[in-house]
C-alpha positions as a Markdown table, in Angstrom:
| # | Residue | x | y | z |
|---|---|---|---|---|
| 1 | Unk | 0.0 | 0.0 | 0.0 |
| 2 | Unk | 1.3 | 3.2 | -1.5 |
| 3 | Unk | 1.5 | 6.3 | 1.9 |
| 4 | Unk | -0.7 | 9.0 | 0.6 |
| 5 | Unk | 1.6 | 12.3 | 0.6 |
| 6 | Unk | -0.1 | 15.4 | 1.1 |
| 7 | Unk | 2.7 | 17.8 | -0.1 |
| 8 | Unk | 2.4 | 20.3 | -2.8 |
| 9 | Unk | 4.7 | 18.6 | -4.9 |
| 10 | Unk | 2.3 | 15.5 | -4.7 |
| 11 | Unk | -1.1 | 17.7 | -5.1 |
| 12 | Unk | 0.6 | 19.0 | -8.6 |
| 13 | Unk | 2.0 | 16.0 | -9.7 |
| 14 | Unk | -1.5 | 14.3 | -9.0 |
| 15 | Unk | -3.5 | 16.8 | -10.4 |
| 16 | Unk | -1.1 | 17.0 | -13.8 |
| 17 | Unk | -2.6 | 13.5 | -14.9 |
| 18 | Unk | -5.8 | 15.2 | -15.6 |
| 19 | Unk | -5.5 | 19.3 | -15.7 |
| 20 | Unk | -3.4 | 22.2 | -15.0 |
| 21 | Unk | -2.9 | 22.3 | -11.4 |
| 22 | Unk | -3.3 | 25.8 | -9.4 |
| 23 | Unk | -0.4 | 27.7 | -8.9 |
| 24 | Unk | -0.9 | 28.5 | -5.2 |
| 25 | Unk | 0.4 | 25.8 | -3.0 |
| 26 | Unk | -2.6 | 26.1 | -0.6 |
| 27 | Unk | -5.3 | 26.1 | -3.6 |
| 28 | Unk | -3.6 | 22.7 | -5.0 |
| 29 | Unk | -3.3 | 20.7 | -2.0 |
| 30 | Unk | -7.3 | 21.8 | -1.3 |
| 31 | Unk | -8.0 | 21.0 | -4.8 |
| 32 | Unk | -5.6 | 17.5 | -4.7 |
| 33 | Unk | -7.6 | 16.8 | -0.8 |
| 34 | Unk | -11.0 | 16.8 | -2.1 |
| 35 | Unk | -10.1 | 14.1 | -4.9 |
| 36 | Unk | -8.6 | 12.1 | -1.7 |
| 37 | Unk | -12.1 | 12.9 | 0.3 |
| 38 | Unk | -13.7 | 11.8 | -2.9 |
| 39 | Unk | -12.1 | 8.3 | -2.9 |
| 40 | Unk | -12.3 | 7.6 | 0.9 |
| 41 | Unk | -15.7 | 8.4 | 1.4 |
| 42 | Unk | -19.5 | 6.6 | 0.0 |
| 43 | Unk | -21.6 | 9.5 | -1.3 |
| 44 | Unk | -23.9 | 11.2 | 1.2 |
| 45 | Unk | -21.0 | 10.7 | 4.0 |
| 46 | Unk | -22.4 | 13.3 | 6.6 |
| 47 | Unk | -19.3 | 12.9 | 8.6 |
| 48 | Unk | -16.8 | 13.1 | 6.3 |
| 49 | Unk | -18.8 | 16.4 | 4.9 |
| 50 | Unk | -19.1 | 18.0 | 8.1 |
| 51 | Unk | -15.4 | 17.6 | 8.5 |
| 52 | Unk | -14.5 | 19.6 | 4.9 |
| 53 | Unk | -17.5 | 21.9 | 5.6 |
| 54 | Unk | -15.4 | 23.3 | 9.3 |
| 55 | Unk | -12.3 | 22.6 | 8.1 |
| 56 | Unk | -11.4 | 22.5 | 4.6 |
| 57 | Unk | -10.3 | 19.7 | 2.3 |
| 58 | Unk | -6.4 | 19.9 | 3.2 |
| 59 | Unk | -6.3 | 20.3 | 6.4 |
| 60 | Unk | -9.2 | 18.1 | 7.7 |
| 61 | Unk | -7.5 | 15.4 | 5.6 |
| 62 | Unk | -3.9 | 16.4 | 7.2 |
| 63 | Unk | -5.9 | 15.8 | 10.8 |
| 64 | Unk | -7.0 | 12.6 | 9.5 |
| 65 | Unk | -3.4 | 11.6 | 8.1 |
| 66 | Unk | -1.9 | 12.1 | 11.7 |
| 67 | Unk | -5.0 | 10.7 | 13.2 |
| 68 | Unk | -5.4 | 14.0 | 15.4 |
| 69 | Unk | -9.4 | 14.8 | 16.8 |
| 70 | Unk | -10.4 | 17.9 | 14.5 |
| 71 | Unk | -12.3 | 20.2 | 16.4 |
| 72 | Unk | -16.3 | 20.9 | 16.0 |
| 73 | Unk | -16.5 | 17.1 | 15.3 |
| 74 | Unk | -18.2 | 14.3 | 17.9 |
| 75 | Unk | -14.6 | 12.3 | 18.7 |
| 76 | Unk | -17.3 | 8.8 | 18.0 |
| 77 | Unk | -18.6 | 10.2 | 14.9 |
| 78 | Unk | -14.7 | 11.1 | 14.1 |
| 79 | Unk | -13.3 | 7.7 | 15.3 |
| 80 | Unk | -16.2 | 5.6 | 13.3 |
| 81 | Unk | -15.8 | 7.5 | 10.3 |
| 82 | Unk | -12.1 | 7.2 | 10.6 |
| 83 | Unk | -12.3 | 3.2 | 10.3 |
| 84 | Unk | -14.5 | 3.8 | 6.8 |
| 85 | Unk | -12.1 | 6.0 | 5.4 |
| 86 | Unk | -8.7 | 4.2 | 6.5 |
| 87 | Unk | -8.7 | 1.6 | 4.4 |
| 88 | Unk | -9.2 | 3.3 | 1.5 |
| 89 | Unk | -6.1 | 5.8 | 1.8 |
| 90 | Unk | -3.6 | 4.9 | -0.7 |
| 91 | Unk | -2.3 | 7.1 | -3.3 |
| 92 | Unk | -2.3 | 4.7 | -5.8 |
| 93 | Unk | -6.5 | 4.4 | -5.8 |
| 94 | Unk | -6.4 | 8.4 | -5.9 |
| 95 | Unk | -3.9 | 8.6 | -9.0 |
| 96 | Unk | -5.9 | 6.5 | -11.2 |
| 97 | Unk | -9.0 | 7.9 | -10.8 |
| 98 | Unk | -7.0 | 11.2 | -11.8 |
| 99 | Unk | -5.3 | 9.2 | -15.2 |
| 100 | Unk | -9.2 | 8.1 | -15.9 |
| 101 | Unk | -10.2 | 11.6 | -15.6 |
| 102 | Unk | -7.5 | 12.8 | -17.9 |
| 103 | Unk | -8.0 | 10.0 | -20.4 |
| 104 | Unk | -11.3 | 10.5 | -20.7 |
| 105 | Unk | -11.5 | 14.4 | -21.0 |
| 106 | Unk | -13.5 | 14.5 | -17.5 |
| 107 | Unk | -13.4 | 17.6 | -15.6 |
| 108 | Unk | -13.1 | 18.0 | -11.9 |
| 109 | Unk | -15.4 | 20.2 | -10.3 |
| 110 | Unk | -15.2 | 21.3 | -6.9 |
| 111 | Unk | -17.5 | 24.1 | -4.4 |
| 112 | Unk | -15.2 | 26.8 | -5.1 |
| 113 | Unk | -15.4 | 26.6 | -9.2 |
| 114 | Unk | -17.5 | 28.7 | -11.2 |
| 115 | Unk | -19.5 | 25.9 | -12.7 |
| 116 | Unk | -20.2 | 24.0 | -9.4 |
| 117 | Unk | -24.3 | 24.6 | -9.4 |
| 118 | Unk | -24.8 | 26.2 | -5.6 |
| 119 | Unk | -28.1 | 25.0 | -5.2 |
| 120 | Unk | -26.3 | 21.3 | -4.0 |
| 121 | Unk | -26.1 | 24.1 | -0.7 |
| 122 | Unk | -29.4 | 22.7 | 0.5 |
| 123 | Unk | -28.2 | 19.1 | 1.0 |
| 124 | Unk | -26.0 | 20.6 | 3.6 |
| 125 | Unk | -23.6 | 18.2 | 4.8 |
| 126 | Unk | -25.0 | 15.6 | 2.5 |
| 127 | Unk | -23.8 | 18.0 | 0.0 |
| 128 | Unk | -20.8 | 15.9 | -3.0 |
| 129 | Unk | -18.0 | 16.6 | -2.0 |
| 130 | Unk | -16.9 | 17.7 | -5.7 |
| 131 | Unk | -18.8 | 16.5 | -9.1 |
| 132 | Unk | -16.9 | 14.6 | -12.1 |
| 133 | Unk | -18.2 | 15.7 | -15.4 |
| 134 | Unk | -18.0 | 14.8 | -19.1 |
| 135 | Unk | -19.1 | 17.0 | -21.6 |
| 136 | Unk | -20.1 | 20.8 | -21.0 |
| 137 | Unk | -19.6 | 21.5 | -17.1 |
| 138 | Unk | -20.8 | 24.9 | -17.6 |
| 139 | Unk | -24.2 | 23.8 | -18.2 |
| 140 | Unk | -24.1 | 23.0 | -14.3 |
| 141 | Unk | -24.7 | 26.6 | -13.9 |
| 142 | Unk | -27.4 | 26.7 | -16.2 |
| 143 | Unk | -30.0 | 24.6 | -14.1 |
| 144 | Unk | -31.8 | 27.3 | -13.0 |
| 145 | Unk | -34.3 | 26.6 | -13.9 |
| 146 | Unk | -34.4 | 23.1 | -14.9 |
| 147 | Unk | -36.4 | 19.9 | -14.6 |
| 148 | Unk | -36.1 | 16.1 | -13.3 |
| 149 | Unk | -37.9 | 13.9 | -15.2 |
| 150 | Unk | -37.7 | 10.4 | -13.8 |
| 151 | Unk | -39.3 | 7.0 | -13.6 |
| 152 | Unk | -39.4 | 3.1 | -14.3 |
| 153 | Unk | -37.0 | 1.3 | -15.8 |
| 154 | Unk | -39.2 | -1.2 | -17.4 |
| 155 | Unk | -41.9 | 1.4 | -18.5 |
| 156 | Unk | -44.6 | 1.1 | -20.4 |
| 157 | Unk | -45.3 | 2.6 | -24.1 |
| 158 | Unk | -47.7 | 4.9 | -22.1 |
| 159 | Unk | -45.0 | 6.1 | -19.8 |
| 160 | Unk | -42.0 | 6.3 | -22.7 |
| 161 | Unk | -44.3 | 8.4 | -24.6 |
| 162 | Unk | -45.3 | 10.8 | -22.4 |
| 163 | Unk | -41.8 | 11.2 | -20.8 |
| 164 | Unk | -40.9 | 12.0 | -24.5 |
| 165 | Unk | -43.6 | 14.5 | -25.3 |
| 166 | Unk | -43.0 | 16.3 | -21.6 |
| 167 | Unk | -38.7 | 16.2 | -22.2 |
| 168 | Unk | -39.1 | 17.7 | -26.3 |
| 169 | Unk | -41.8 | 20.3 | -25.1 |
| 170 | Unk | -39.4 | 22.0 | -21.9 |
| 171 | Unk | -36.2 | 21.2 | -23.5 |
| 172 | Unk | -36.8 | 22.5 | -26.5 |
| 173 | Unk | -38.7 | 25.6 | -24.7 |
| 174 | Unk | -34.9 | 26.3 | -22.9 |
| 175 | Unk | -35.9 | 24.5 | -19.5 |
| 176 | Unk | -32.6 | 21.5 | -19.1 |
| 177 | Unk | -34.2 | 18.0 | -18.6 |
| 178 | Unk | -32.4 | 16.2 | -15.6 |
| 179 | Unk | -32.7 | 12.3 | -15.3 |
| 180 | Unk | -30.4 | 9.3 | -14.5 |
| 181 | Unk | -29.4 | 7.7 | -17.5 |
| 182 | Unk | -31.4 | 4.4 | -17.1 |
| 183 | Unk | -33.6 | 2.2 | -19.2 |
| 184 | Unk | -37.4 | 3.3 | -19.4 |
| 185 | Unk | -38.2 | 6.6 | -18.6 |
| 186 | Unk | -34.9 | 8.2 | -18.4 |
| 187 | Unk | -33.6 | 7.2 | -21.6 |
| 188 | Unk | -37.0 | 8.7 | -23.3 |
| 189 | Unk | -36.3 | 11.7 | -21.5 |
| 190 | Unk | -32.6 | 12.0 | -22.1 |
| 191 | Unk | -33.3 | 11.2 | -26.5 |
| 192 | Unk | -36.2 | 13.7 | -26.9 |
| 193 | Unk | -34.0 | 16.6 | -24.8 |
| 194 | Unk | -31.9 | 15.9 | -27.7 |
| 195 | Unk | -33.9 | 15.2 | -30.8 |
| 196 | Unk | -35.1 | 18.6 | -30.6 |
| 197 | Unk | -31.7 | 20.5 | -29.3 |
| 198 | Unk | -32.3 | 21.3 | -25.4 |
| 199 | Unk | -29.8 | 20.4 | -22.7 |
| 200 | Unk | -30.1 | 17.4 | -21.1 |
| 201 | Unk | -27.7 | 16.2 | -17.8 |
| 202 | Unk | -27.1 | 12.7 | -16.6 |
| 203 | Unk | -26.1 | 11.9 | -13.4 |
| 204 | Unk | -25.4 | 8.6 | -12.7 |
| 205 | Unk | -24.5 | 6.2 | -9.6 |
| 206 | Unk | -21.0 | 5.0 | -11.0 |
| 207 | Unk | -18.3 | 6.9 | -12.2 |
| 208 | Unk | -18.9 | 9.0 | -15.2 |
| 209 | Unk | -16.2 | 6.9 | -17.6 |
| 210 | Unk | -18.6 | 4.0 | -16.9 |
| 211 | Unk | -21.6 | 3.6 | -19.3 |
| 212 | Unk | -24.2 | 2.1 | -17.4 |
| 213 | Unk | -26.2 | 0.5 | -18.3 |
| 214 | Unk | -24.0 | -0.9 | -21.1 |
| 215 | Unk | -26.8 | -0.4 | -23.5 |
| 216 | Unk | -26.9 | 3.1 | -23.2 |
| 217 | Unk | -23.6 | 3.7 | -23.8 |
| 218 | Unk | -23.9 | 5.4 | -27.6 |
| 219 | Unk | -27.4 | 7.5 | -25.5 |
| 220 | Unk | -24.3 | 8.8 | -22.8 |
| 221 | Unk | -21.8 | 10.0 | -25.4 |
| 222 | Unk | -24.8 | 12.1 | -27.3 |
| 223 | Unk | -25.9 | 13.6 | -24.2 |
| 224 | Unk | -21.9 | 14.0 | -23.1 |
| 225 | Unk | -21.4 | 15.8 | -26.6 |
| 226 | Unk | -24.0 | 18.6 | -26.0 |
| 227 | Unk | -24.9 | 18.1 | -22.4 |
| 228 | Unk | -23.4 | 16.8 | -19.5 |
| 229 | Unk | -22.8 | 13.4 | -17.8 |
| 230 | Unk | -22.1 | 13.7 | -14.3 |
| 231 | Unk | -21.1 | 12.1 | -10.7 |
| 232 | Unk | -20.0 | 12.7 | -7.6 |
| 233 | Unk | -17.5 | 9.2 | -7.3 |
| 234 | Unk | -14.2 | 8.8 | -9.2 |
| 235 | Unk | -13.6 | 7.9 | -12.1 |
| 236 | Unk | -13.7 | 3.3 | -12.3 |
| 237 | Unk | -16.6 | 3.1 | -9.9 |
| 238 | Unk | -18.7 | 0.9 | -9.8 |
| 239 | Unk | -22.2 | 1.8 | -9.3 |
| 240 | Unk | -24.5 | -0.1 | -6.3 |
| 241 | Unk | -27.5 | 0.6 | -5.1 |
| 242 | Unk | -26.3 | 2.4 | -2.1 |
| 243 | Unk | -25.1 | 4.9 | -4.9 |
| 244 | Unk | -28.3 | 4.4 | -6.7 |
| 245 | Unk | -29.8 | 5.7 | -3.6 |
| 246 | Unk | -27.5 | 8.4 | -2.8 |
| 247 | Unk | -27.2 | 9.7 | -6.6 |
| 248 | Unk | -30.6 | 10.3 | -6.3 |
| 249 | Unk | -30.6 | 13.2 | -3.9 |
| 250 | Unk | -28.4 | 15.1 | -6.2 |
| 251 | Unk | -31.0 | 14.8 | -8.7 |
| 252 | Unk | -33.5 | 16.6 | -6.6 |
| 253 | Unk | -30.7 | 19.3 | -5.6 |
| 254 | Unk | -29.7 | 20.4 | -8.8 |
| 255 | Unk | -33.1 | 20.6 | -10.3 |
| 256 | Unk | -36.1 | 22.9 | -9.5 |
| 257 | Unk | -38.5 | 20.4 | -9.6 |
| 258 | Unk | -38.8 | 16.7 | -10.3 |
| 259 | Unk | -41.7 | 14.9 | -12.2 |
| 260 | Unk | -42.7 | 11.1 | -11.7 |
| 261 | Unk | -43.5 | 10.0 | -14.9 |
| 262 | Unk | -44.4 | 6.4 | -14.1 |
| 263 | Unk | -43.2 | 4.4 | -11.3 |
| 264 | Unk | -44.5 | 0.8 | -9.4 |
| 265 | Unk | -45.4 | 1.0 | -5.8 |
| 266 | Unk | -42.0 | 0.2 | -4.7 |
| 267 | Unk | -39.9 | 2.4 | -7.4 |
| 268 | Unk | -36.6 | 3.7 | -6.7 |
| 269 | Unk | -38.0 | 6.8 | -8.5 |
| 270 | Unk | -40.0 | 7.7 | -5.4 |
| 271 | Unk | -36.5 | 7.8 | -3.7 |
| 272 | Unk | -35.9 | 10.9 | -5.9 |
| 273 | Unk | -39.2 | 12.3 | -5.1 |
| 274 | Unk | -39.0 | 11.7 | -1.7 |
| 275 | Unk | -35.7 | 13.8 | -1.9 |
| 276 | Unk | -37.6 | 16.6 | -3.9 |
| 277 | Unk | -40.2 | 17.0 | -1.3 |
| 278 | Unk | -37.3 | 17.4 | 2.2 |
| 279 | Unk | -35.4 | 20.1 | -0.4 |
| 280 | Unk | -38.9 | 22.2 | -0.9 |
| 281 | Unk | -38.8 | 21.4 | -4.6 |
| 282 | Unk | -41.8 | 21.3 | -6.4 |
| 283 | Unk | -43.1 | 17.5 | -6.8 |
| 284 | Unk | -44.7 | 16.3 | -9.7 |
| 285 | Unk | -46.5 | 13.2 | -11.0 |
| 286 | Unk | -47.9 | 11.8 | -14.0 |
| 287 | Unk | -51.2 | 9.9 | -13.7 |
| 288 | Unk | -51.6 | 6.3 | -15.5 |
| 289 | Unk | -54.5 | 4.3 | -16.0 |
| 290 | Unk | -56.1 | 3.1 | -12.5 |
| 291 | Unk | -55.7 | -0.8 | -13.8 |
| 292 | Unk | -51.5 | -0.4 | -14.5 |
| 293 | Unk | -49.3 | -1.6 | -11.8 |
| 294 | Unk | -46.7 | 0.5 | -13.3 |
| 295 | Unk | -48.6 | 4.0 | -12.1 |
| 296 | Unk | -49.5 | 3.0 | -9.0 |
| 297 | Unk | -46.4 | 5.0 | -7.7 |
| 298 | Unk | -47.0 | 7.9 | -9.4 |
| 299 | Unk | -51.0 | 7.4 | -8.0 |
| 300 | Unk | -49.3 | 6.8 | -4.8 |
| 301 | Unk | -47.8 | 11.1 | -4.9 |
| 302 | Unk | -50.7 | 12.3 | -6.2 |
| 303 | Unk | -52.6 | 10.6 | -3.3 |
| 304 | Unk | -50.6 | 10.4 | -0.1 |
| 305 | Unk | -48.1 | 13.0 | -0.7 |
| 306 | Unk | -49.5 | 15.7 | -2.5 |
| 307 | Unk | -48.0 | 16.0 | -5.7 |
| 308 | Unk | -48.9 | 17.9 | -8.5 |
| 309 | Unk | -50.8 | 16.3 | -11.5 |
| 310 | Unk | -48.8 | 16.6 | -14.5 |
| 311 | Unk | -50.6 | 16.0 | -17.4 |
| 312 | Unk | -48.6 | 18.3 | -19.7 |
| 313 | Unk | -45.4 | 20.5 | -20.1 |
| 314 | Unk | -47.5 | 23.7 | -19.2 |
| 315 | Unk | -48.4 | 21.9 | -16.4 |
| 316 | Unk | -44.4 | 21.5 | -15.4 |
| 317 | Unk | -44.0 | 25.1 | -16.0 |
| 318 | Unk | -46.5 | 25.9 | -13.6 |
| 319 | Unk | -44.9 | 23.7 | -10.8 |
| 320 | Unk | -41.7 | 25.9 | -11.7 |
| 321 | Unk | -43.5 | 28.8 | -11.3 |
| 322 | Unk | -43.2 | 30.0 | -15.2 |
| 323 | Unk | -45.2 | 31.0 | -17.6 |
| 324 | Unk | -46.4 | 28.9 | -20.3 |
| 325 | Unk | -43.9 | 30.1 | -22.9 |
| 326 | Unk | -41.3 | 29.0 | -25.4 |
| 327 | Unk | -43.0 | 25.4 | -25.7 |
| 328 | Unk | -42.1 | 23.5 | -28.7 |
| 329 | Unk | -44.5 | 25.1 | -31.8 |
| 330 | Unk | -45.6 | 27.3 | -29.6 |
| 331 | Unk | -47.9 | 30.4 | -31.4 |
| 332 | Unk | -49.8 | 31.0 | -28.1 |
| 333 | Unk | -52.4 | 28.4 | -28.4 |
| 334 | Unk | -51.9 | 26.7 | -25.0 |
| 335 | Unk | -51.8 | 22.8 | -24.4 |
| 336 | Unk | -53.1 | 22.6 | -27.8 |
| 337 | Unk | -50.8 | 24.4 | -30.1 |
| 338 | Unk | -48.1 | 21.8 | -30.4 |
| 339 | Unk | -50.2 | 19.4 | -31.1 |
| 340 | Unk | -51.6 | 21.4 | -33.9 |
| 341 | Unk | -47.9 | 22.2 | -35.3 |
| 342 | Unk | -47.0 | 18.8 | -35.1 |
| 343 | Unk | -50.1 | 17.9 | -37.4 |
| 344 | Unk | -49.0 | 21.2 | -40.1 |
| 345 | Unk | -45.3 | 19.6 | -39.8 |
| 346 | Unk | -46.9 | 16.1 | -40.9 |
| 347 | Unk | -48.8 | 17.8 | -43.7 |
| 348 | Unk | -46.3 | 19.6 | -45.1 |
| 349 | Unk | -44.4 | 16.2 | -45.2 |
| 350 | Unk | -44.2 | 13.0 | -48.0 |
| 351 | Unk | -44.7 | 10.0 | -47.9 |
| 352 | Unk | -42.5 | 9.6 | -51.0 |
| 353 | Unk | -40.4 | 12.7 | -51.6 |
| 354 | Unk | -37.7 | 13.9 | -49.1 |
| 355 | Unk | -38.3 | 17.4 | -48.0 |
| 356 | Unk | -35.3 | 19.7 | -46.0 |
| 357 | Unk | -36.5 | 20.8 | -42.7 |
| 358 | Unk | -36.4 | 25.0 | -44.6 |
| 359 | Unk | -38.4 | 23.3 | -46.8 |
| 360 | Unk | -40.9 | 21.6 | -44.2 |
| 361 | Unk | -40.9 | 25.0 | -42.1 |
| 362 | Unk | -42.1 | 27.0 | -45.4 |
| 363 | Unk | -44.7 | 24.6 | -46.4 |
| 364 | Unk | -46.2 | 24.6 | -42.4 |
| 365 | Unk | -46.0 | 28.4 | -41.7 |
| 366 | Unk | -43.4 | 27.7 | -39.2 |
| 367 | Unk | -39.9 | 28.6 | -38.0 |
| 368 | Unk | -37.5 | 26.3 | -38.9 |
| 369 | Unk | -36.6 | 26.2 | -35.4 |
| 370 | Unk | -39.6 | 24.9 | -34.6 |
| 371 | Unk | -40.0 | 22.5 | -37.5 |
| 372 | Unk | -36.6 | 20.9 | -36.5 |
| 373 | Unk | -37.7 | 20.4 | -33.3 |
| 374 | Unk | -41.7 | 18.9 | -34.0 |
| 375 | Unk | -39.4 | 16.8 | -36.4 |
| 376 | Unk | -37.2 | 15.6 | -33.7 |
| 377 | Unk | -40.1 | 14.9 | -31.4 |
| 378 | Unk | -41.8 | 12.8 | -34.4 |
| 379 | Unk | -38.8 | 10.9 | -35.7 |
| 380 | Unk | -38.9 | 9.5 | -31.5 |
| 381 | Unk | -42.6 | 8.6 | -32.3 |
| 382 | Unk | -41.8 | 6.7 | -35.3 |
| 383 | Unk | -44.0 | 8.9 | -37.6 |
| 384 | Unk | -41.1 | 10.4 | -39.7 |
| 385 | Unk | -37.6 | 9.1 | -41.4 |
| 386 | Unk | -35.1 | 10.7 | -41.8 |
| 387 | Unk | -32.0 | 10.5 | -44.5 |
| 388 | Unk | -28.9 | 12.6 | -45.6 |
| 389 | Unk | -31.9 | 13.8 | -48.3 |
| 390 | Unk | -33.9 | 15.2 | -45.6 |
| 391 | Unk | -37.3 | 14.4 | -43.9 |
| 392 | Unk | -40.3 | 12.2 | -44.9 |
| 393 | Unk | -43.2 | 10.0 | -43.4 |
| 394 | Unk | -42.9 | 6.9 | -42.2 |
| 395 | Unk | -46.5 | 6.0 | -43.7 |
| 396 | Unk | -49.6 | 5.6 | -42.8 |
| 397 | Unk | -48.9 | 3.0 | -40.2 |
| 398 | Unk | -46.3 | 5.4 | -38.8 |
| 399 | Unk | -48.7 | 8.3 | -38.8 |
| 400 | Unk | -49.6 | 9.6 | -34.9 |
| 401 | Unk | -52.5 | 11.9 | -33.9 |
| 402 | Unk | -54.9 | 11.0 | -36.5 |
């Protein structure tokens, strides 16, 4: 076992295999410390983040290193956390999480950088200790507002559908679509974000080189490319259901509200919402038919725990406390008017010829914008194709909404 050095020299060195480390001494050894916390501790550690939160990265771990009582903390809550973190110290686990990182092009992001999104505050000592992301970090700071959309991972047509109409209308409107990165509901969510454009973030219980599931690894390097996969363990692990759990509640932080699209009675998604309703963000759930087992969680919020029925993306906007603007086709016509765009879009479409979507937008009366995006949204739904020649219908059988 490798003696973890907590010496400038090491911090830079350390840091080197994935960025540019700080100049200051004291801002590299904090930096290099919370990487250390990072691998030492299970997310959600309140002990461990009650210890950085007094004292700071470096020197809580430089307390811990010389096994010296840090002040402000229980000695039994010290001493227990002590044996959890102790066999974990060794500078070899901490470098190559750091090589990942720099293989990989994932950036480190810690409280005191720009992109870290502040509203993780509210989990207090719960709070990641830093976040490792892929793709565009500064889209972390563009979460306000934004939405969660989550729910089962075996879901139903019913459920994959709506989570796709609800994701294409609010991501394409500007409002970032937060989910998990599973089968089911999240993966609906996370594809429409980005057939039509929007942002879309997945955080996810292992480390964010990981693609897991396996399946949804080409899903992760789209969202990656224009949005952001995140997590708060290093890079190589693995994910369990303790971090299921835990990855959960940063979920709910990060976002201003989080929607149940469909979820069993016992559904990890309720986890999330259960998360949502402590932080005093707005709760939402989507209503299935009274006979389907997989609604009876979402029936289970609306019921016992006072969520909001979501039955649409206005709906979402309300629990964010917006105004029913910049929907996907929207001209002002309320629930209604993408729904009507979507049927001009399909009019102005073939079944044989391959239109352009400048060509579609002129023959609908629409901004291409907004033709791209009802295109997006119908390719999901199986009513159109798409080729390097352009757009067309799938056919009558392909055809949706009459």
């Amino acid at each position: 076992m490798t003696r973890l050095d907590l010496s400038p020299a090491t911090a830079r060195a350390s840091l080197s295999l994935m960025e540019e480390p700080p100049a200051e001494d004291d801002a590299a050894l904090d930096r290099y410390a919370t990487v250390v916390w990072c691998s030492l501790t299970e997310p959600g550690d309140a002990a461990a983040g009650a210890l950085v939160s007094m004292h700071g990265a470096a020197r809580a771990l430089d307390m811990l290193l010389r096994d010296v009582v840090p002040p402000g903390i229980a000695h039994e809550a010290f001493v227990a956390g002590r044996r959890r973190w102790r066999p974990r110290l060794t500078a070899a686990a901490v470098t190559d999480g750091l090589r990942t990182a720099g293989a990989r092009g994932i950036r480190l992001v810690t409280p005191g950088d720009p992109e870290w999104p502040q509203q993780l505050a509210d989990l207090d000592v719960h709070r990641p200790l830093c976040l490792w992301v892929r793709g565009d970090a500064a889209l972390l700071r563009r979460l306000r507002p934004s939405v969660a959309l989550v729910g089962a991972r075996a879901a139903t047509s019913y459920g994959d559908h709506v989570a796709m109409e609800l994701a294409a209308d609010l991501a394409g409107g500007g409002i970032p679509v937060v989910s998990g990165g599973a089968y089911g509901i999240d993966g609906a969510a996370h594809r429409a974000a980005l057939a039509v454009g929007g942002a879309t973030v997945a955080l996810l219980a292992g480390g964010a080189d990981r693609a897991y599931p396996a399946g949804h690894t080409r899903l992760l390097d789209d969202i990656a490319a224009s949005g952001a996969v995140v997590s708060e363990v290093p890079c190589g692990s693995a994910p369990t259901k303790w971090r299921f759990l835990q990855r959960n509640r940063v979920i709910a932080a990060v976002s201003d509200a989080t929607v149940v699209v469909e979820a069993g009675w016992r559904s990890g998604s309720l986890n999330t919402a259960g998360h949502a309703a402590a932080l005093a963000r707005g709760l939402g759930a989507v209503p299935g038919p009274v006979t389907s087992a997989a609604s009876a969680g979402t029936h289970r919020l609306l019921r016992e725990y006072g969520a909001t029925c979501i039955t649409s993306a206005p709906d979402v906007r309300e629990l964010l406390g917006l105004a029913d603007v910049g929907a996907v086709g929207d001209s002002g016509g309320g629930a209604g008017a993408r729904t009507d765009d979507s049927t001009r879009v399909r009019d102005a479409l073939s079944t044989r010829a391959w239109r352009h979507a400048e060509d579609v937008a002129r023959r609908a009366g629409l901004a291409t914008a907004d033709a791209e995006a009802i295109l997006g949204l119908l390719h999901l739904e199986g009513a159109v194709v798409r080729s390097p020649e352009g757009w067309r219908l799938a056919g009558s059988t392909g055809r949706v909404g009459g």
